[in-house]
C-alpha positions as CSV (number, residue, x, y, z in Angstrom):
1,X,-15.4,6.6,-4.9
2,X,-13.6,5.1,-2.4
3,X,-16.2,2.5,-1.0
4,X,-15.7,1.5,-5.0
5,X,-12.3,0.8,-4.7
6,X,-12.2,-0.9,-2.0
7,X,-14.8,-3.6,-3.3
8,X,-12.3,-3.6,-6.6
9,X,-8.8,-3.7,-4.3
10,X,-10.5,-6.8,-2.0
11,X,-11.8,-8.3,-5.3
12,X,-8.3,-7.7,-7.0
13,X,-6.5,-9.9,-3.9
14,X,-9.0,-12.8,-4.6
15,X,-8.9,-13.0,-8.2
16,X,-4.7,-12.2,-8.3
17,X,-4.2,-14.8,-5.6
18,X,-6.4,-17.4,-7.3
19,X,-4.6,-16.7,-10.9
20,X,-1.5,-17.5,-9.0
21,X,-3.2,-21.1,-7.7
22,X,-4.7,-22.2,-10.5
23,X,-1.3,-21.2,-12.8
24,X,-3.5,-19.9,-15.7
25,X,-1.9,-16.8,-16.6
26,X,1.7,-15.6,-16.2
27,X,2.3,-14.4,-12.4
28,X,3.2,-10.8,-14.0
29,X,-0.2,-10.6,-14.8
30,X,-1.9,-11.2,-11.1
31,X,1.0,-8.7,-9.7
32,X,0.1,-6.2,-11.8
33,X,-4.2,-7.0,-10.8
34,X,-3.2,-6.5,-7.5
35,X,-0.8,-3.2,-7.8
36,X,-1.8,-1.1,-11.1
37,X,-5.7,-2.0,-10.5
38,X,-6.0,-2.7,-6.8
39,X,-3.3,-0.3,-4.8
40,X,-2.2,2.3,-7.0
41,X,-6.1,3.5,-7.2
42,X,-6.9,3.0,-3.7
43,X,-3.9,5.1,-2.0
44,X,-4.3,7.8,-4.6
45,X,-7.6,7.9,-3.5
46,X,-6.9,7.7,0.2
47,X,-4.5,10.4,-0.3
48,X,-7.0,13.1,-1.9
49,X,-9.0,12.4,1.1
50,X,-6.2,12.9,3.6
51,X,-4.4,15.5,1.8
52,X,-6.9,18.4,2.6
53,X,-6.7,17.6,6.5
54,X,-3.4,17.3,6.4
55,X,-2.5,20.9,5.2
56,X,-5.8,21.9,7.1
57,X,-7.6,23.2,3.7
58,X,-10.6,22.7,1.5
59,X,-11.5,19.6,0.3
60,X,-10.7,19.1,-3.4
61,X,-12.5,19.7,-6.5
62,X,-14.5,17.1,-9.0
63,X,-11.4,16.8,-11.3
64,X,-9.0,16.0,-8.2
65,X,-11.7,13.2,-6.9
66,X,-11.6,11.9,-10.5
67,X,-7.5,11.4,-10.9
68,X,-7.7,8.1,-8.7
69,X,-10.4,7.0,-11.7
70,X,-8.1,7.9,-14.4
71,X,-5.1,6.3,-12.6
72,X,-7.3,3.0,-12.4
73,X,-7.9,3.1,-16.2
74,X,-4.7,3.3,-16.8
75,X,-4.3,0.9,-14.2
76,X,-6.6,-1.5,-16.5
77,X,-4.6,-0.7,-19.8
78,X,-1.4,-1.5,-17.9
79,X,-3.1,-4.9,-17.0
80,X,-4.8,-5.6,-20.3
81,X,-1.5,-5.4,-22.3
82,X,0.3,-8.1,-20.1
83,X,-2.5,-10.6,-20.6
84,X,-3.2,-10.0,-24.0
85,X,0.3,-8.4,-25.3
86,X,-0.7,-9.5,-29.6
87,X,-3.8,-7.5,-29.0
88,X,-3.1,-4.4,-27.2
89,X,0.3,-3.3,-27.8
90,X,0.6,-0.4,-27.0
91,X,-1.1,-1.0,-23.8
92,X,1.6,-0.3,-21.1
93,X,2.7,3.0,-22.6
94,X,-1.0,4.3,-22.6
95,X,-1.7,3.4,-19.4
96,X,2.0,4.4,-18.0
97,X,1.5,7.5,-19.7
98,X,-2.1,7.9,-18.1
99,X,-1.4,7.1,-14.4
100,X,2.0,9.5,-14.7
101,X,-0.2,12.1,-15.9
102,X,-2.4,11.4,-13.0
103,X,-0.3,11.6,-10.4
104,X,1.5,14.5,-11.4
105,X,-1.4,16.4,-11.2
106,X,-2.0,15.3,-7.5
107,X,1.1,15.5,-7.0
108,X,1.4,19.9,-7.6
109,X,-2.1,19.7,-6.1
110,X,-0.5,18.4,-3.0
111,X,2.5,20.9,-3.1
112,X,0.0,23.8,-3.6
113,X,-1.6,22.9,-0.6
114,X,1.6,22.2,1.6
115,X,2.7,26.1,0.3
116,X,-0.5,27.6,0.7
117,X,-1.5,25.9,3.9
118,X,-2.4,28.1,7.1
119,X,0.4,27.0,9.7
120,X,3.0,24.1,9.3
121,X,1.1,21.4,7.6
122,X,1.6,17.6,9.0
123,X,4.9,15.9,8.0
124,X,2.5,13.5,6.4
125,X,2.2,15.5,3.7
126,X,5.6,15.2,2.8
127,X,5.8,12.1,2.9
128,X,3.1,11.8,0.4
129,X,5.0,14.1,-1.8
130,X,8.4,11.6,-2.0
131,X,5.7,8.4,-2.8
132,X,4.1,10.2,-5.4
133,X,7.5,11.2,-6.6
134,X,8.9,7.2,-6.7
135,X,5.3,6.3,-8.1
136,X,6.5,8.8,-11.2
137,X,9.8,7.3,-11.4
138,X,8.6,4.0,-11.0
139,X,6.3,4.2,-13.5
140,X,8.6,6.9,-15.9
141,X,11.0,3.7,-15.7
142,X,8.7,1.6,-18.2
143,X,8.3,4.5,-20.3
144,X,12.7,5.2,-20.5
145,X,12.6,1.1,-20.7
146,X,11.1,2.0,-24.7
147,X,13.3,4.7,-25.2
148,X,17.1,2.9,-23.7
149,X,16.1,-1.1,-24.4
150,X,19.7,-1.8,-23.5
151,X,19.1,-0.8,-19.6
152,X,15.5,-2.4,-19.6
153,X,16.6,-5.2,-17.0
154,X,17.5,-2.2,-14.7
155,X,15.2,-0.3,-15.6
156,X,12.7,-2.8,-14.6
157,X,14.3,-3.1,-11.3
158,X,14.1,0.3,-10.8
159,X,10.3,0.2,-11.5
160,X,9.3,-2.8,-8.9
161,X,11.7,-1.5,-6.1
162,X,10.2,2.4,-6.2
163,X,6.7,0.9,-6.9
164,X,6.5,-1.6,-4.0
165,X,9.1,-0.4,-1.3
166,X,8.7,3.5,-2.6
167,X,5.4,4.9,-3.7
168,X,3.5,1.9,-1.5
169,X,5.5,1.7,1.5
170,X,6.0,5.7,2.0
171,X,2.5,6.3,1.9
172,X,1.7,2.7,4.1
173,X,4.2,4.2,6.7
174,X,3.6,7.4,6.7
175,X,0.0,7.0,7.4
176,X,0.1,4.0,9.8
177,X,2.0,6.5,11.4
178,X,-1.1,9.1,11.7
179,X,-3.8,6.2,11.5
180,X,-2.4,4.4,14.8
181,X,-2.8,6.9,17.4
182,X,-6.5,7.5,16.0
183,X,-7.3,3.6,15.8
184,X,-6.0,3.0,19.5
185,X,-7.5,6.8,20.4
186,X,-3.7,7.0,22.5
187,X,-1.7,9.9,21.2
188,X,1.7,9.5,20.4
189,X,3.2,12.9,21.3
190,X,7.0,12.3,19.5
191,X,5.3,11.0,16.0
192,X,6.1,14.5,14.0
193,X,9.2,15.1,15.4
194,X,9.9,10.9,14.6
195,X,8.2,11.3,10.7
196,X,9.7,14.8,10.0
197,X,13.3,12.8,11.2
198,X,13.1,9.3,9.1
199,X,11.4,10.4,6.1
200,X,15.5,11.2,4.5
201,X,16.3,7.7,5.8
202,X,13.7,6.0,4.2
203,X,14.3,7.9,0.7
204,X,18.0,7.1,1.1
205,X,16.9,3.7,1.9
206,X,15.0,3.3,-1.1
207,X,17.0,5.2,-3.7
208,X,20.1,2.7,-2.7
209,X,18.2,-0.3,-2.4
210,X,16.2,0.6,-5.8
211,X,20.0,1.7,-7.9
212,X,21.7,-1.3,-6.3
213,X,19.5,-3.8,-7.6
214,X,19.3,-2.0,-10.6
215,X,23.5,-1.6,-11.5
216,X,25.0,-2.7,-8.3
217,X,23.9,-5.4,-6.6
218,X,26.3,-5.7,-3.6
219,X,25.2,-1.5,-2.1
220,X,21.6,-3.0,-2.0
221,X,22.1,-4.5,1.5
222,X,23.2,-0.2,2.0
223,X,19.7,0.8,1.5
224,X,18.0,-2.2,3.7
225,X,20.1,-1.1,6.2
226,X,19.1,2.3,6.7
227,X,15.4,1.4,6.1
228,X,15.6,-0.7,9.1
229,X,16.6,2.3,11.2
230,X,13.0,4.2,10.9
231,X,11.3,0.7,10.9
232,X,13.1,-0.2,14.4
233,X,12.3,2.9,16.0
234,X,8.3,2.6,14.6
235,X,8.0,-0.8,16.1
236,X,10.0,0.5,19.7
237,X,7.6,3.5,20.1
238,X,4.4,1.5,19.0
239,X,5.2,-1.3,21.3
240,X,5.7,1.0,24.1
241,X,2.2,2.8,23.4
242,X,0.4,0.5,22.1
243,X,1.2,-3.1,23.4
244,X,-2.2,-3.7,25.2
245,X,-4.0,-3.1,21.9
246,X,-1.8,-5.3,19.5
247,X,-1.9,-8.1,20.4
248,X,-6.1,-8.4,21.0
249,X,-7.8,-11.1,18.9
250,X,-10.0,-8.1,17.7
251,X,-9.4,-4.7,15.9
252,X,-7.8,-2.8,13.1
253,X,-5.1,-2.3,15.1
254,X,-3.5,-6.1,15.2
255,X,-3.5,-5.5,11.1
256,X,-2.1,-2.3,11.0
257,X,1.0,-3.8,13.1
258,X,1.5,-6.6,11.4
259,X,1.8,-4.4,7.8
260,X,5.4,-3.0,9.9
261,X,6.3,-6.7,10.6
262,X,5.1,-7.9,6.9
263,X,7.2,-4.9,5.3
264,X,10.1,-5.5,7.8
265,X,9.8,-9.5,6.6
266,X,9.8,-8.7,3.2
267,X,13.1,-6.9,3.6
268,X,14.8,-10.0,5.0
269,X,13.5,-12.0,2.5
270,X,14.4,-9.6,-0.5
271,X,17.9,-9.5,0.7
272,X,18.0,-13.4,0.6
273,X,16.6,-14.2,-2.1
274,X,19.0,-11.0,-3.9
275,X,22.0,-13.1,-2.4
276,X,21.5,-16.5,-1.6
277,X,18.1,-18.4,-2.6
278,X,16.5,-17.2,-5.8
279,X,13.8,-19.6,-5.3
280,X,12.6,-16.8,-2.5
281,X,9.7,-14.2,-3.6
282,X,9.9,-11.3,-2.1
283,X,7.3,-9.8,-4.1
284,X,4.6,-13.1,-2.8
285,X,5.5,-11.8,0.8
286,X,5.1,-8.3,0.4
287,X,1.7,-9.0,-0.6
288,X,0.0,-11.2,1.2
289,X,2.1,-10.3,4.9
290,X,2.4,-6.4,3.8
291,X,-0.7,-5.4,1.7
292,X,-3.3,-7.3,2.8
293,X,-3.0,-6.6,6.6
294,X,-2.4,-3.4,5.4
295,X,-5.6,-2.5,3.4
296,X,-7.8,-5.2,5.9
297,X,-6.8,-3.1,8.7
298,X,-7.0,0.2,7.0
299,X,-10.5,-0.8,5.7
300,X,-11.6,-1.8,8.8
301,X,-11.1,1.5,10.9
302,X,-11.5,3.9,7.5
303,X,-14.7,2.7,6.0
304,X,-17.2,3.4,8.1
305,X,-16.3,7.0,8.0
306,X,-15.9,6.7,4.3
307,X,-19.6,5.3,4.1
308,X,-21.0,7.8,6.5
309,X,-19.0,10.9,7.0
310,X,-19.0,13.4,9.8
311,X,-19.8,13.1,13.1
312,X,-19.2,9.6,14.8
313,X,-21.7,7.9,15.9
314,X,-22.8,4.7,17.6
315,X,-23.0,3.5,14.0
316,X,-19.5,3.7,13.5
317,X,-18.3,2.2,16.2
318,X,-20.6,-1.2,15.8
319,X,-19.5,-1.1,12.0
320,X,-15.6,-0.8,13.1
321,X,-16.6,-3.8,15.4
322,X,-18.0,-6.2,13.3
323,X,-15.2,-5.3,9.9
324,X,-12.3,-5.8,12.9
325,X,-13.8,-9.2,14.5
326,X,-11.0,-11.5,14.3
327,X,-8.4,-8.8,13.2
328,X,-5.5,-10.7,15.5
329,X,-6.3,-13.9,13.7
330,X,-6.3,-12.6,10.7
331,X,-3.1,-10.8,10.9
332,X,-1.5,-13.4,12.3
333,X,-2.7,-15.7,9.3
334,X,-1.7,-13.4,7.0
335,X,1.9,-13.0,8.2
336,X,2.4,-16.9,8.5
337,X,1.2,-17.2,4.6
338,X,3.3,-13.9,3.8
339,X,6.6,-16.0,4.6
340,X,5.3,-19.4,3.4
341,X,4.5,-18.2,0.0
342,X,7.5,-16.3,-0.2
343,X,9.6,-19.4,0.6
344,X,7.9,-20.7,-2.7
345,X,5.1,-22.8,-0.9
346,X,1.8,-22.7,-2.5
347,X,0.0,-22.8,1.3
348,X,0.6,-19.3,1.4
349,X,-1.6,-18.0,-0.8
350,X,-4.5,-20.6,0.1
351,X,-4.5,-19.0,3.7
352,X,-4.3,-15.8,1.6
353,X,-7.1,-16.8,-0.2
354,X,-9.5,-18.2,2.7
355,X,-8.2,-15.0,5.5
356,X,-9.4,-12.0,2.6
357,X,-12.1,-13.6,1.4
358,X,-13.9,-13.7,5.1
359,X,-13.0,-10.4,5.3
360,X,-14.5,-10.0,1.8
361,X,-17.6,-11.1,3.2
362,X,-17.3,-9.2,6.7
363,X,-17.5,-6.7,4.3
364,X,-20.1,-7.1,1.9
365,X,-22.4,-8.2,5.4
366,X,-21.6,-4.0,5.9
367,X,-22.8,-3.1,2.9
368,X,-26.0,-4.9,3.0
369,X,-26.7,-4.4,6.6
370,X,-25.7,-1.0,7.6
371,X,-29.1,0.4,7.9
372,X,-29.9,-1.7,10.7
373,X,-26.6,-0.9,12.4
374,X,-28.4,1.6,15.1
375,X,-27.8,5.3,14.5
């Protein structure tokens, strides 16, 4: 399932971006392609893999594996009801109600497993946990938005700021975290004792940024502030163990850096655009200089072993190479669109555009050709 949503995320950046080029729908509509059909699945169904090595148990059951499938149908309802609102009504508050349901499952499924685990479990699980938690307030928020219409503006604040810096950019730091160390095969002895430390700043972060844009505008800068503290200390450490491999033309790992700058840009840019230019999209740079580096680089270490799991083989390790060829380019493409597009210019999501689709083809050449790949 997960080889299948990757194809759909990759395919959900082309097709979101494009909408946003040609102007045919309503940019609400390409925002949610990209994050209820693209994202949302795809770390849900990251996590169900991770989750079980994490807390060192068994891997899940059928029904588990299927709640990323019936979060991505809700996904689609979600989707359908902001382009075609006359048609399907009721549309957001199905699928709402679907992907909470999801989630909340997953959710006690990951708790179970944290309580019942042999030992201490990774800190990664809890960090999991609190972006599973803002997914369910994030999308609870649409749901209250029916019930309260007189605090739907904040509402809908709340929704965007504990979908996008919350439920997306716990789980995006907490595994870059994990994924790093195993990309650059360099362990980074302090990264427990660092995640088991930042996780209450970056809820506090979060919480403050998400309630001040919501009701009080002039504490969001509060919550920026202390999100910057894990993000500086991240970026310190990884520079320190990591600098040789960063800043290669090839690799995952250039990508999976750049998702820490992207993230840290689109802070800087939210707090602008929240103060001084509301021409600024925030939400235009946290996609293309957040997300896509992010999943690109992700991908490009993770799916081999998706697509042949166990032990790894030469096979692996030519596939990794030919997904990761130009990885420093890309990144660096990615961040430079990231911060065009969200300045407003339209160049942005061209180089969006032409970067993921070569990597959309890097990809499918996998596909086809991984039989040859030797053994």
């Amino acid at each position: 399932m997960l080889q299948f949503q990757v194809a759909i995320t990759l395919l959900a950046f082309i097709a979101a971006s494009t909408f946003v080029l040609s102007k045919s729908g309503a940019a609400i509509v390409s925002y949610h392609i990209i994050f209820a059909i693209g994202i949302v699945p795809l770390i849900l169904g990251a996590m169900v893999h991770f989750l079980p090595v994490l807390s060192r148990s068994k891997n899940p059951g059928k029904f588990i594996r299927l709640l990323p499938v019936i979060a991505l149908f809700g996904g689609f309802l979600v989707t359908s009801y902001f382009a075609y609102p006359q048609v399907l009504s009721a549309g957001r508050y199905v699928g709402a109600t679907t992907i909470i349901i999801a989630v909340s499952i997953l959710g006690i499924w990951a708790y179970r497993l944290k309580v019942n685990a042999i030992g201490n479990p990774h800190p990664c699980l809890d960090w999991y946990l609190a972006a599973m938690l803002c997914l369910f307030i994030a999308v609870g928020c649409i749901i209250m938005g029916y019930l309260i219409p007189e605090q739907r503006t904040a509402l809908r604040m709340l929704h965007i700021h504990f979908n996008t810096l919350g439920f997306i950019g716990i789980t995006a730091l907490g595994t870059l975290q994990v994924l790093l160390p195993t990309a650059t095969q360099r362990s980074d002895p302090e990264v427990a004792a660092r995640m088991r430390k930042h996780l209450k700043w970056v809820v506090a972060g979060i919480v403050i940024t998400a309630c001040g844009s919501a009701w009080h505008r002039n504490f969001a800068w509060i919550g920026l502030i202390l999100l910057a503290i894990p993000l500086f200390d991240i970026l310190k450490a990884w520079l320190k163990l990591y600098s040789n491999a960063i800043f290669k033309v090839h690799g995952a790992v250039p990508l999976l850096v750049a998702a820490l700058c992207g993230y840290s840009i689109t802070l800087i840019i939210g707090l602008t655009h929240a103060y001084h230019q509301q021409s600024f999209s925030p939400v235009a740079t946290f996609i293309i200089a957040f997300l896509m580096p992010l999943v690109t680089g992700a991908v490009s270490y993770l799916l081999p072993l998706w697509m042949r799991p166990g032990q790894q083989t030469a096979w692996h390790q030519a596939a990794r190479k030919r997904l990761g060829f130009g990885g420093g380019i890309r990144a660096l493409l990615l961040l430079t669109g990231g911060v065009m597009a969200g300045f407003g210019y339209e160049i942005g999501w061209y180089l969006a555009v032409f970067t993921t689709g070569i990597f959309v083809f890097q990809t499918f050449a996998l596909f086809v050709q991984h039989t040859k790949i030797p053994e």
